[in-house]
N, C-alpha and C positions, 0 to 999 in steps of 0.2 A: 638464813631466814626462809621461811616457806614461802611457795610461791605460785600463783597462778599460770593456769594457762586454759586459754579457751579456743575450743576447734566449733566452726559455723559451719554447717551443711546444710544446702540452699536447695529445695524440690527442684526438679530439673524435669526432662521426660519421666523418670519415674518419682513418688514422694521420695524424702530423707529419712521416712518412719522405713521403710523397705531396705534400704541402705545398712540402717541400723542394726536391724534382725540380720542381716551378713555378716557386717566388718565389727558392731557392738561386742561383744564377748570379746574378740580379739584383741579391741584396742583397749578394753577394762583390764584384760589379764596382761594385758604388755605396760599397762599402766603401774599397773600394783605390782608385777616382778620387778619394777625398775623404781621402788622407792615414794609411788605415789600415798598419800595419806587418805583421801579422800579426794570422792568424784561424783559428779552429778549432772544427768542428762535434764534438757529445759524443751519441752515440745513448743512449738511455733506455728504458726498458722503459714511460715513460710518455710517453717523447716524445723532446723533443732539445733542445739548448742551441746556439746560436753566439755564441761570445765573441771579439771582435775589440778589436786591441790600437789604438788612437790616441794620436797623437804630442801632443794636448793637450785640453781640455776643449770648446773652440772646435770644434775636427774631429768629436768625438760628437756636437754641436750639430746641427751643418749637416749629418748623417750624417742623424739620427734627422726632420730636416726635408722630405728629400729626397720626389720623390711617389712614386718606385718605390720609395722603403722604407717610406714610406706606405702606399701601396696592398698589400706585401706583409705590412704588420702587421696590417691591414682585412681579411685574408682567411685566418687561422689557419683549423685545424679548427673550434673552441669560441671564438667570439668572445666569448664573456660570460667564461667562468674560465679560457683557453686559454693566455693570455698574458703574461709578464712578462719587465719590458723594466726592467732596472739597472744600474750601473756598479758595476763588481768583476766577477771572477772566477765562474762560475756557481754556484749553492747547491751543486751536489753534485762540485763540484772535489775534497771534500776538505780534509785544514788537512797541514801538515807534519808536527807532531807526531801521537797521540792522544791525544786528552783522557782524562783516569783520572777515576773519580768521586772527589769529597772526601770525607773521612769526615766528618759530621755531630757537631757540638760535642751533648758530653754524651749518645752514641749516641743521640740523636734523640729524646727523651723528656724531655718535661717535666715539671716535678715537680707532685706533687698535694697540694693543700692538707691542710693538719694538721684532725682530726678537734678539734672542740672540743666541751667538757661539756654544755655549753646546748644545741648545736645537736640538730636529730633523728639520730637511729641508724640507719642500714640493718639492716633485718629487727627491727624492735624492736617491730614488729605482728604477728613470728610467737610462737606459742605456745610456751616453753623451759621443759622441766620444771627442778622445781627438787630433787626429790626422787628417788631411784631409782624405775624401775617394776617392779613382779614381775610376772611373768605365771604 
């Protein structure tokens, strides 16, 4: 069964569009000699996605092993938080539908325990006249 995979590259000191124009070419043609179907790059105002389609789990293996895909994952902008590398569809693909919020059981409020006789009083150490006052 085919299958995704999606690589995040995250602007760092330099954009992920600069990155692209490098290690792009490389990693499309190491994609496509190793069985990929289809592929497609997603610009980002934080950076960029490529998601490429393989025909089985084995193909993203020997894909992701490669030394030019290697070397081109080794040299993102931001190598410490730059980078994420998963199978599926990229995080900001989107869903088909949209999701609605649920409404929350019992509009969201918990109930608060019953006052008992014994227990202490809130405000029972403020001073309450008991008697009218005249002035």
């Amino acid at each position: 069964m085919a299958e995704w995979v999606s690589i995040e590259i995250y602007d760092g000191p330099l954009p992920a569009s600069s990155w692209r124009d490098s290690y792009g070419e490389a990693l499309t043609e190491a994609a496509l000699t190793n069985g990929a179907q289809d592929w497609v790059w997603h610009e980002h105002r934080w950076g960029l996605v490529l998601e490429v389609l393989f025909n089985d789990d084995d193909a993203i293996d020997t894909f992701r092993e490669l030394p030019a895909v290697r070397a081109a994952l080794d040299a993102v902008p931001d190598p410490v938080n730059g980078l994420l590398v998963y199978r599926g569809r990229g995080g900001s693909s989107g869903v088909r539908v949209p999701r609605r919020p649920r409404p929350q059981a019992g509009g969201g409020a918990a109930a608060l325990p019953e006052p008992t006789e014994t227990g202490p009083v809130l405000g029972a150490d403020l001073a309450v006249p008991t008697s009218p006052v005249h002035f």
